[in-house]
TORGUTOR-480612 format. One record per residue (C-alpha): residue in three letters; z, y, x. Coordinates in steps of 0.1 Angstrom, whole numbers, plus 5000, padded with zeros to 4 digits. Each point is the difference from the previous one (the first is absolute). Layout:
R	rest	z	y	x
R	ala	Z	Y	X .
...
This chain:
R	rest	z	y	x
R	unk	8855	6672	4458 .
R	unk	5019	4968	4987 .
R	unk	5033	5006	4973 .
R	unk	5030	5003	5021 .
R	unk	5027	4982	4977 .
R	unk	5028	4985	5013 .
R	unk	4989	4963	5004 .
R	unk	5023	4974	4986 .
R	unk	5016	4974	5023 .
R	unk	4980	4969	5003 .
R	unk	5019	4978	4983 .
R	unk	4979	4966	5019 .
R	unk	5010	5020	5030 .
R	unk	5037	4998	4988 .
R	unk	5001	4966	4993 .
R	unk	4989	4994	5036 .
R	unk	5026	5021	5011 .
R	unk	5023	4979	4984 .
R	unk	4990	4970	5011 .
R	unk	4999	5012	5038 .
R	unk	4966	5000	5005 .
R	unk	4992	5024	5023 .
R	unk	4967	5002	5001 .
R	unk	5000	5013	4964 .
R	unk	4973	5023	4983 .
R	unk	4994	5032	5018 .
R	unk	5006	4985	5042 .
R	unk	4970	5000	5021 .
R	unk	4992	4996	5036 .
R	unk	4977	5034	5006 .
R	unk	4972	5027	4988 .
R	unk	4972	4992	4980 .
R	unk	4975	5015	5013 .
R	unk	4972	4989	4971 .
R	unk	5001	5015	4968 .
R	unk	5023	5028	4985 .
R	unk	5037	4995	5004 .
R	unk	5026	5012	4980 .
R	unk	5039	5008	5012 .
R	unk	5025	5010	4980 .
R	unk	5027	5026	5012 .
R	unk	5033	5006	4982 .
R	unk	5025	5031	5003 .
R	unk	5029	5015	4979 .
R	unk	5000	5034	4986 .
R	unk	4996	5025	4973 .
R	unk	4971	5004	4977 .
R	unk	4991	5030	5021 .
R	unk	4999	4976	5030 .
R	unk	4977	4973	4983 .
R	unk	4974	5025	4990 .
R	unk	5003	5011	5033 .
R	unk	4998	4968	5019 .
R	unk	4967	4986	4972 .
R	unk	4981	5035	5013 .
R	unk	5007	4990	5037 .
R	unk	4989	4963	4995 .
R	unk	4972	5014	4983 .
R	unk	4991	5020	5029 .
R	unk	5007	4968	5022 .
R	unk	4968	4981	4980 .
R	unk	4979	5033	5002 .
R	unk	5003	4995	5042 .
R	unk	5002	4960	5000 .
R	unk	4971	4987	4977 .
R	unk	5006	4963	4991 .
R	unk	5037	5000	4999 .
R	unk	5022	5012	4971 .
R	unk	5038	5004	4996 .
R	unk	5020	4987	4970 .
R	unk	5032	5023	4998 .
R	unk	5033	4983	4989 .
R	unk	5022	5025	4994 .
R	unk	5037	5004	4981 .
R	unk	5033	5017	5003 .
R	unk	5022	4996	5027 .
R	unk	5027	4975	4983 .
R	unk	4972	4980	4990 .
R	unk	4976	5000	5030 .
R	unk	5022	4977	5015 .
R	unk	5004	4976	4978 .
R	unk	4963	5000	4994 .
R	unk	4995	4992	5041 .
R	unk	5028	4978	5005 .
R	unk	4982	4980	4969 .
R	unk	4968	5004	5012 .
R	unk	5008	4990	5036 .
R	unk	5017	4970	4988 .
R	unk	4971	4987	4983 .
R	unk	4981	5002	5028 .
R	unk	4978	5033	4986 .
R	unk	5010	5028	5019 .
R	unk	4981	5033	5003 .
R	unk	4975	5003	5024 .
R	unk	5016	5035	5010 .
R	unk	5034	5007	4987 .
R	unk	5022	5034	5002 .
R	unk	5034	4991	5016 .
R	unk	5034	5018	5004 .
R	unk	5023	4992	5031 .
R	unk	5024	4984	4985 .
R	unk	4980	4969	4991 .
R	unk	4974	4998	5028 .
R	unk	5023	4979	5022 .
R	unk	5005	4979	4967 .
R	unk	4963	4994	4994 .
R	unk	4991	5001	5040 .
R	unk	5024	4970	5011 .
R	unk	4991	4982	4972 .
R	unk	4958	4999	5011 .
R	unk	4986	5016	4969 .
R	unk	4992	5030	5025 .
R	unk	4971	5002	5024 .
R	unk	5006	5011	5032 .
R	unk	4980	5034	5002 .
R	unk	4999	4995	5041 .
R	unk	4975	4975	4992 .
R	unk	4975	5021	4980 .
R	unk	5005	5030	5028 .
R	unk	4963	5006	5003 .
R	unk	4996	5007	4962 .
R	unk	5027	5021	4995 .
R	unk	5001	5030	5022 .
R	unk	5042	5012	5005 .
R	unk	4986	5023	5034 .
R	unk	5017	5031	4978 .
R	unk	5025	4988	4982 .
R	unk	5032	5019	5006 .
R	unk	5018	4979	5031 .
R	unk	5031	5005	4984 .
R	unk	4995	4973	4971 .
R	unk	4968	4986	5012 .
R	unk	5015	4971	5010 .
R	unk	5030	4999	4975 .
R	unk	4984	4971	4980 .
R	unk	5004	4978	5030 .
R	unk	5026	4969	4999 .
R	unk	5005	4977	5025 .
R	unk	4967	5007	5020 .
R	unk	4979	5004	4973 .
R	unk	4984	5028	4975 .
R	unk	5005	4992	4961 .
R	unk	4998	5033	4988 .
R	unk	4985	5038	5013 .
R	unk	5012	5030	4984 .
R	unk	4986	5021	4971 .
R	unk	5020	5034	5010 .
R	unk	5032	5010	5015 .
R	unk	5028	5011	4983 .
R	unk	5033	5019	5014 .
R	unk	5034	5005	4994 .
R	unk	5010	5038	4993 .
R	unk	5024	5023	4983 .
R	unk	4986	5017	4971 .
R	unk	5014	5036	4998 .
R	unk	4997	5019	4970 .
R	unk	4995	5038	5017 .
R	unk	5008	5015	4966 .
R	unk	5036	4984	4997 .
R	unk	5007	5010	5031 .
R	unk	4994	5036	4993 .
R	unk	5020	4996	4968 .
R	unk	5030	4983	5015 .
R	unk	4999	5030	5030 .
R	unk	4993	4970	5028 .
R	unk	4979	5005	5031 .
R	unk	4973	4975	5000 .
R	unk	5010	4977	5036 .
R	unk	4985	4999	5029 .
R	unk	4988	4961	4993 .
R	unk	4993	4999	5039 .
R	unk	5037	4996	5010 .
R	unk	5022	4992	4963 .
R	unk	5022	4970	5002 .
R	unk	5018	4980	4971 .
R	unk	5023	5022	5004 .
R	unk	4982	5028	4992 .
R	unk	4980	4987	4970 .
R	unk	5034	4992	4983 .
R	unk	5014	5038	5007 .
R	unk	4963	5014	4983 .
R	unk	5006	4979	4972 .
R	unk	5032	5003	4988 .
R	unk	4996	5042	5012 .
R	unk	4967	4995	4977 .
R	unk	5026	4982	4971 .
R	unk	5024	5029	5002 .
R	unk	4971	5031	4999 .
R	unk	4981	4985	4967 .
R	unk	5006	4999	4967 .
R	unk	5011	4972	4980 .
R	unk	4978	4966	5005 .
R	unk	4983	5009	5026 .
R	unk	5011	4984	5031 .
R	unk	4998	5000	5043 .
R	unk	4984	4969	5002 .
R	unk	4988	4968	4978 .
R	unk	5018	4967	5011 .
R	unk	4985	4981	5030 .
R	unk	5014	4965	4994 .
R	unk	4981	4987	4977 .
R	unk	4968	4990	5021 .
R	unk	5003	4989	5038 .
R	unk	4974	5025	5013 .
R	unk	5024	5027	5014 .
R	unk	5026	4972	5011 .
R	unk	4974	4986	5019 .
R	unk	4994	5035	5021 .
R	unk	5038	5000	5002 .
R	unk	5003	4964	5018 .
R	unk	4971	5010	5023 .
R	unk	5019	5035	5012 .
R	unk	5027	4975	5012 .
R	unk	4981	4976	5018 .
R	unk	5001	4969	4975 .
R	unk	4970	4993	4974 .
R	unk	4994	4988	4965 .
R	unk	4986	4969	5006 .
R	unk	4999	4983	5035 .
R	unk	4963	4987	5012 .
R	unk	5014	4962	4996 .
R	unk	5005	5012	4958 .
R	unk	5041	5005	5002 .
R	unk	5018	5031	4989 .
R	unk	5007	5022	5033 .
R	unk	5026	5020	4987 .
R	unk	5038	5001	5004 .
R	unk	5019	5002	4966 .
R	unk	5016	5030	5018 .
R	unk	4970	5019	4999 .
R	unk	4993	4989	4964 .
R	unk	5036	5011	4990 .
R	unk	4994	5035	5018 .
R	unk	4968	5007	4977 .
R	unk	5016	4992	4970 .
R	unk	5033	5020	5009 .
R	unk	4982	5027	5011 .
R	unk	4986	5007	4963 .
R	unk	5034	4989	4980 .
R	unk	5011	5033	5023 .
R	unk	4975	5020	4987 .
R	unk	5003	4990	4967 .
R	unk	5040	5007	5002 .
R	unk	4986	5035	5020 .
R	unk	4978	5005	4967 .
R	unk	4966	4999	5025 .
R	unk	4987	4969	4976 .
R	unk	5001	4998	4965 .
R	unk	5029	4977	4979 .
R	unk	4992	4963	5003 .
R	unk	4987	4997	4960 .
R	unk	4974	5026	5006 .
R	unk	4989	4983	5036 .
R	unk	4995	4969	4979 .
R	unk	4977	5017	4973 .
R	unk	4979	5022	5024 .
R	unk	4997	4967	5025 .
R	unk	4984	4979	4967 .
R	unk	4976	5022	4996 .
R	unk	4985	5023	5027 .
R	unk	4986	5025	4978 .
R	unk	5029	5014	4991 .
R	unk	5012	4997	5034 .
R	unk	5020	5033	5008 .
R	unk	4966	5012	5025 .
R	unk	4981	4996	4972 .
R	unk	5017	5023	4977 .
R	unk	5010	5024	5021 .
R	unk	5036	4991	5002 .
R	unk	5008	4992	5033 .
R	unk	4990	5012	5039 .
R	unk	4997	4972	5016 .
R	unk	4990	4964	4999 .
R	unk	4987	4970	5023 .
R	unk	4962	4991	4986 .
R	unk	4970	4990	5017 .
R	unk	4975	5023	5010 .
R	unk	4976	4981	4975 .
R	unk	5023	5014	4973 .
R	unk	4996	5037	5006 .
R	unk	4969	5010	4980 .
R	unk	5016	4975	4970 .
R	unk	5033	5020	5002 .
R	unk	4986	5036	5000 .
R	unk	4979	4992	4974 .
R	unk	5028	4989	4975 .
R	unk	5026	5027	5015 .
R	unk	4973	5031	4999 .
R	unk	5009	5011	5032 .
R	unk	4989	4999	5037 .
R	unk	5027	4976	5020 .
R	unk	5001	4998	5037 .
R	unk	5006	4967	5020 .
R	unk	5022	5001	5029 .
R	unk	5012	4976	5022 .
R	unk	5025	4974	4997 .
R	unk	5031	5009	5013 .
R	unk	5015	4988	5033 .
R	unk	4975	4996	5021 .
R	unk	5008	5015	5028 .
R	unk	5037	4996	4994 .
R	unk	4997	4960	5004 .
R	unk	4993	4981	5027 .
R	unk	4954	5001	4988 .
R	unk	4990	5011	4977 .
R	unk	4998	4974	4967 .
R	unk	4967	5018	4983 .
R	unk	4967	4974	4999 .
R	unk	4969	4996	4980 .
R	unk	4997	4977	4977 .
R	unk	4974	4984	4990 .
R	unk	4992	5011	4958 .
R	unk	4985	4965	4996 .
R	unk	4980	4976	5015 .
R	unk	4967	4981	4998 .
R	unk	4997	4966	5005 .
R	unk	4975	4969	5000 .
R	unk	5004	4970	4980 .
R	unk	5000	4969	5030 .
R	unk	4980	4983	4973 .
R	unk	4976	5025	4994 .
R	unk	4963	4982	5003 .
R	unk	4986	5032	5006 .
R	unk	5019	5012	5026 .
R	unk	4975	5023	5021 .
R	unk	4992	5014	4967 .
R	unk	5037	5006	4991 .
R	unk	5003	5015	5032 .
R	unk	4974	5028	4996 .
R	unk	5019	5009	4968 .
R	unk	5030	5005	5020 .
R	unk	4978	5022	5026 .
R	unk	4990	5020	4974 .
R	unk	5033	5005	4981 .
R	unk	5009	5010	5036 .
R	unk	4970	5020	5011 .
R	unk	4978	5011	4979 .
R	unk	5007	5044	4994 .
R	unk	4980	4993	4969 .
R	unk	5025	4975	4989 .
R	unk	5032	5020	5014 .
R	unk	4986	5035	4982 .
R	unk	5005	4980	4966 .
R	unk	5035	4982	5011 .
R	unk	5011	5030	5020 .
R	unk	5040	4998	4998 .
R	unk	5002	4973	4973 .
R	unk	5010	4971	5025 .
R	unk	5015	5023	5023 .
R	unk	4985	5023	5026 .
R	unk	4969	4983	5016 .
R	unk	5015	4979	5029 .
R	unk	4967	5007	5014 .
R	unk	5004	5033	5021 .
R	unk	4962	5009	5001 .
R	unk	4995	4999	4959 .
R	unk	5037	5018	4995 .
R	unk	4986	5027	5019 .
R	unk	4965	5001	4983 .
R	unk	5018	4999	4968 .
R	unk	5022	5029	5010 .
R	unk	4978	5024	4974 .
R	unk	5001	4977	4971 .
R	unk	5043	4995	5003 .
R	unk	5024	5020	4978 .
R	unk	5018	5023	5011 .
R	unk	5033	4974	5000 .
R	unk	4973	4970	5016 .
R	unk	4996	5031	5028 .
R	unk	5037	5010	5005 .
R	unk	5009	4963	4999 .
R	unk	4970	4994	5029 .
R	unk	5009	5028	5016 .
R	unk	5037	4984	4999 .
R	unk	4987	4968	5013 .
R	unk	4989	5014	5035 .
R	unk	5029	5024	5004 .
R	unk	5025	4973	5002 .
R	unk	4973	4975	5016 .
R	unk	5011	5004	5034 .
R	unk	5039	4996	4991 .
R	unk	4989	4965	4984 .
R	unk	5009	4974	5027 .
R	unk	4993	4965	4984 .
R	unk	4993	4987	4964 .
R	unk	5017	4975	4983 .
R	unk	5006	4964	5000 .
R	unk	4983	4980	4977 .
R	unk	5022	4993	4970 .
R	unk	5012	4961	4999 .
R	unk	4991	4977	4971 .
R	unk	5017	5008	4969 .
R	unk	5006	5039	5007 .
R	unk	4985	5007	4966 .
R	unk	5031	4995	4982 .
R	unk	5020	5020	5026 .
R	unk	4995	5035	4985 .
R	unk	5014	4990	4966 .
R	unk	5029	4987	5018 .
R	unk	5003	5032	5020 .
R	unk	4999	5016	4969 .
R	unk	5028	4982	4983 .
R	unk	5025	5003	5027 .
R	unk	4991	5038	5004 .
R	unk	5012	5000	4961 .
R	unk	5033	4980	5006 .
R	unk	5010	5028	5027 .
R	unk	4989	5026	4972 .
R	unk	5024	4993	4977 .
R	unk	5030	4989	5022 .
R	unk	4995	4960	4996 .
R	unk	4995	4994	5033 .
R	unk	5011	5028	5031 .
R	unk	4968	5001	5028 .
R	unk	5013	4970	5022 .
R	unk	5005	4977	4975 .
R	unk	4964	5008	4986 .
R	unk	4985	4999	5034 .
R	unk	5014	4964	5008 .
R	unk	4992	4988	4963 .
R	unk	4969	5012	5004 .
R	unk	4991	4987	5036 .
R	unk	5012	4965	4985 .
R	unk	4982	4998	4970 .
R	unk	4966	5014	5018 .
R	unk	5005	4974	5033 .
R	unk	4999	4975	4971 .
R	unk	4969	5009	4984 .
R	unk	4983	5004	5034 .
R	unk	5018	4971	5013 .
């Protein structure tokens, strides 16, 4: 098996870049079919992630003989500065791991195949129809899913108990009644220990919220589809549950929101919180405990119900690639393979692929289990994903976060954050 070490940028094939010539180091115009090829296939992750991911390529040159996979691999700050350098210079990964934020950013700007066109390599017959298509942008396929994710409540049964509050019935709650839980959860516990951990930081749960009344996230043209109303509402409704004591004081959101493992679900400090299903195992395993996911609130108190899968991350082609069949069988397998998926099991998500979830089933956690077992519970309540994110929605969680903060500590009251924010983001998008 070859040394998989990050391989530095070419810096001929930067220099071409430069100079706007396109047909730089790494293009090509198809397979080659004589001799061994070799791709190269870059994600971001943990180190538990990359020894992972080396086994499953491994595995990958065990069942293809005469084609071996380079893996370029970092964090996820500097993954993208590694593939918006790389794809500059002309030298894009053969197969690349890519988050929806940035696939319309990569996708409109042709540095993505379209995975339509390599159909009868790549097999997507059991893919979850939910997200199968979700990689899809103006008529064509950049990127198909590694997993699906959800959002959920994460309940800590144990607080509950402690506080003296029923556990909801999570089939009918509104907003209404997740605030009264929370700040009945506050007023039951001891000291530091709190109803609920602070939503706005992150647009996950806002984007539920928008969805329960009928507007989205993100429009399919790549515009915000949300009034600053329902913005302001969101971020009102926690500065009342804050004032209520449901969520903690606005210095201790701040610390627990920079860094997630002292988050209050992780130590045991608070009942409830909106996480993806992803992050349950994670969670109990810092906390100790066994947590239960419920569903969002609202959703049959709206006009639909907001909840959707997302998409954990995607994987995409290079346009470029000159092994493109080949890059495509890597991608079928990554998809496919049980082998493959009994050595990635939840890492990227639960399988997208239905038929290797469920032969997998044995092999899960207990959390990968409860979280699957979430999955097709509220499956049938799911009406629609969600639009593709528009170029330049990679900075929009940061900004998210940073208005969320001026409401914390009284800079800012929920409507002026909401239209400062919906400026500043139209202008990134813009």
């Amino acid at each position: 098996m070859i040394d998989r070490k990050v391989r530095p940028v070419s810096l001929a094939c930067a220099a071409l870049a430069l100079s706007a010539a396109l047909a730089a180091c790494g293009t090509g115009a198809g397979s080659q079919d004589d001799g061994p090829v070799e791709l190269r296939f870059s994600w971001w992750g943990n180190d538990n992630r990359h020894a992972t991911t080396e086994q499953i390529l491994d595995l990958f040159e065990q069942k293809h003989p005469g084609i071996t996979v380079q893996g370029e691999y970092t964090d996820w700050g500097g993954y993208w500065d590694k593939l918006a350098t790389t794809t500059a210079a002309g030298d894009t990964p053969d197969v690349m791991t890519q988050e929806e934020r940035y696939l319309r950013e990569y996708g409109s700007r042709g540095s993505l195949a379209n995975l339509d066109d390599l159909a009868a390599t790549i097999d997507t017959s059991a893919l979850d129809p939910s997200v199968a298509r979700a990689g899809e942008l103006d008529g064509e396929l950049y990127g198909l899913p590694t997993g699906i994710v959800a959002a959920a409540i994460l309940a800590d049964p144990a607080v509950f108990v402690q506080a003296g509050v029923p556990m909801p019935d999570d089939a009918t709650w509104s907003w209404d009644d997740y605030a009264q839980v929370a700040n009945a959860i506050t007023a039951g516990s001891p000291e530091g220990t709190y109803g609920a951990q602070d939503y706005g930081f992150t647009e996950v749960g806002f984007a539920v919220f928008a969805r329960q009344r009928g507007e989205e996230l993100y429009t399919a043209d790549g515009g915000l589809g949300f009034s600053p109303e329902t913005l302001a509402q969101w971020w009102q409704r926690a500065a009342d549950m804050r004032a209520a004591g449901g969520n903690p004081p606005a210095s201790r959101s701040v610390e627990i929101n920079a860094d997630t493992t002292q988050s209050l679900m992780a130590t045991g400090t608070g009942g409830m919180g909106v996480w993806w299903t992803s992050q349950l195992g994670a969670t109990e395993e810092r906390s100790g405990r066994q947590l239960e996911l419920l569903r969002m609130p609202g959703e049959t108190t709206g006009e639909r119900t907001g909840t959707y899968f997302k998409p954990s991350m995607y994987y995409a082609i290079s346009a470029d690639t000159e092994h493109p069949e080949e890059a495509a069988l890597l991608v079928d397998f990554l998809l496919n393979d049980v082998d493959a998926g009994r050595l990635m099991l939840s890492d990227r998500g639960l399988p997208a692929n239905t038929d290797v979830r469920a032969a997998l089933d044995a092999h899960f956690t207990d959390a990968d289990r409860r979280a699957a077992q979430f999955l097709t519970e509220v499956g049938p309540t799911v009406q629609d994903g969600m639009n593709a994110p528009p170029i330049g929605a990679g900075e929009v969680a940061e900004i998210f976060a940073r208005f969320n903060e001026q409401v914390l500590f009284g800079r800012l009251d929920p409507r002026q954050a909401a239209e400062g924010f919906i400026a500043e983001v139209e202008g990134v998008i813009g």
